[in-house]
Structure formats: C-alpha cells, structure tokens
C-alpha positions as a Python dict, from the first residue, in 0.01 Angstrom:
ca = {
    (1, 'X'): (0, 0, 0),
    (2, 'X'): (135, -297, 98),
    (3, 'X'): (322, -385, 493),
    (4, 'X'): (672, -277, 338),
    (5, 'X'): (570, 49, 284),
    (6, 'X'): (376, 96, 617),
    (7, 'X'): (656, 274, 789),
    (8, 'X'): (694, 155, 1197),
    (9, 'X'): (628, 328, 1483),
    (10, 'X'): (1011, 385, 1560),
    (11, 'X'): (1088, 498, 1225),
    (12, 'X'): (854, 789, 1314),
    (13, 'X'): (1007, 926, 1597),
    (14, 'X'): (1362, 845, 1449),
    (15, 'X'): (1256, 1069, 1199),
    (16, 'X'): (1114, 1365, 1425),
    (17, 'X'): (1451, 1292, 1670),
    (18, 'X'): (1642, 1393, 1359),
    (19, 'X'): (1481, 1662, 1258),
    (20, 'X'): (1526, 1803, 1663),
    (21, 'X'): (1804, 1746, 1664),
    (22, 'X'): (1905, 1937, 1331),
    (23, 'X'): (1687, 2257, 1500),
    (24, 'X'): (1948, 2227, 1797),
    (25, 'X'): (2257, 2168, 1587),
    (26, 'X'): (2191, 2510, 1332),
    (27, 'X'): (1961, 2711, 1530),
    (28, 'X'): (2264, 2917, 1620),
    (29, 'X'): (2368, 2935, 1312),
    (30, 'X'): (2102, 2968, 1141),
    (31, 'X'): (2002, 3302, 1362),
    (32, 'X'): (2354, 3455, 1328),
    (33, 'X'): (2292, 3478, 906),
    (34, 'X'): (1874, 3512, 865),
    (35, 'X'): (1804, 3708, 1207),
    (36, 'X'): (1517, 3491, 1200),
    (37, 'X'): (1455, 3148, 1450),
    (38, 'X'): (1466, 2860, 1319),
    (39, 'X'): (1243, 2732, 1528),
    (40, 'X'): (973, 2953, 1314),
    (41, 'X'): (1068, 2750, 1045),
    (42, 'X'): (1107, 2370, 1155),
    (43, 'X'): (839, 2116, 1187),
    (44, 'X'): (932, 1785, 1364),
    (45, 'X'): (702, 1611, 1188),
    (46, 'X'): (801, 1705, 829),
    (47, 'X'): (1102, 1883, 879),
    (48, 'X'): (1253, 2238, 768),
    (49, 'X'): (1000, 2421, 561),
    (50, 'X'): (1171, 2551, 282),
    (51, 'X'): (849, 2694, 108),
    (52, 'X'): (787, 2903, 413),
    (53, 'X'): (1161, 3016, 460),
    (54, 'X'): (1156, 3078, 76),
    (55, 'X'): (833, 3323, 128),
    (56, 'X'): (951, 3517, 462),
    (57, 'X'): (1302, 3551, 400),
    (58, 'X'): (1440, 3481, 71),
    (59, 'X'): (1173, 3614, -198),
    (60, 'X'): (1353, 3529, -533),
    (61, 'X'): (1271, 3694, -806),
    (62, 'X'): (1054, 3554, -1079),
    (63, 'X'): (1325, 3305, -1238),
    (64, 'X'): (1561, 3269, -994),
    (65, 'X'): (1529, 2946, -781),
    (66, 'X'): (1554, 2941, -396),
    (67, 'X'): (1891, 2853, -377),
    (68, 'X'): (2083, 3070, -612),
    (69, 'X'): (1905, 3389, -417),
    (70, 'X'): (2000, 3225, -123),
    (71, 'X'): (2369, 3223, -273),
    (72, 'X'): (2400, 3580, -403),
    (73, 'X'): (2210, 3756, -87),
    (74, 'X'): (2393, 3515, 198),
    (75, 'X'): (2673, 3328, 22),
    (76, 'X'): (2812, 2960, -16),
    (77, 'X'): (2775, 2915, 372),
    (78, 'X'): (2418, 3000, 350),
    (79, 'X'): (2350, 2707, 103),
    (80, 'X'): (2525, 2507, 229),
    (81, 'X'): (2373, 2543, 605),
    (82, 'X'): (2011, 2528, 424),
    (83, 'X'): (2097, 2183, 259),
    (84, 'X'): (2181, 2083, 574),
    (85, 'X'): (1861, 2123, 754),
    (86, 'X'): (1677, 1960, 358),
}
C-alpha cells in the first residue's frame, strides 16, 4: 500500500460524521416503516449494516435479493430510504 491509499486522519471521522449524521436524518423514518431502531443497525465506523438488517428484518426467501423483498413487503419508499443510509 502505498501513502495515496493511506487514508488521513480527517477522512476518518468525515466518514463516521456522515454516517451520524445519516442515523439522525432517517432514524425517524426508518422506525415509522421497520418498528425497529436504527440505531440497532448503524455502525459509525462502517456504516448501516445491511447484512444484519437483511437477517432481523427482511429474511428473503432463497432467490430473492434484499432489495426486491424489501420492495414487495415495504414498498418503493422503503428502498429507497435503505439506499439512502448504503
């Protein structure tokens, strides 16, 4: 790895501000159509954890991906809010 690929030190917490502030943003909203916090689902450090969320709350089927079970049990709004917080 080479010193252009060594992220900073402020690029770090930009990143981890970000992701806060996307908790604060949706948490609301994100409450209002899982019933679940988002809080339980958010990681500063690395962000919304769609695995998790995918294994609590969504369960697909075998053969249907995350997103079109997140479309046909929540609807449009739901995918869209989800892509937010990716």
């Amino acid at each position: 790895m080479n010193r252009k690929q060594v992220p900073k030190a402020d690029e770090g917490y930009n990143w981890m501000a970000k992701n806060r502030e996307k908790e604060i943003k949706y948490s609301t909203q994100f409450y209002n159509m899982f019933h679940h916090k988002l809080h339980d689902f958010m990681d500063y450090v690395t962000g919304f954890d769609i695995i998790r969320f995918d294994e609590k709350i969504i369960k697909p089927p075998n053969g249907v991906s995350t997103k079109e079970a997140i479309q046909q049990q929540y609807g449009l709004q739901a995918v869209e809010l989800i892509q937010n917080l990716l």
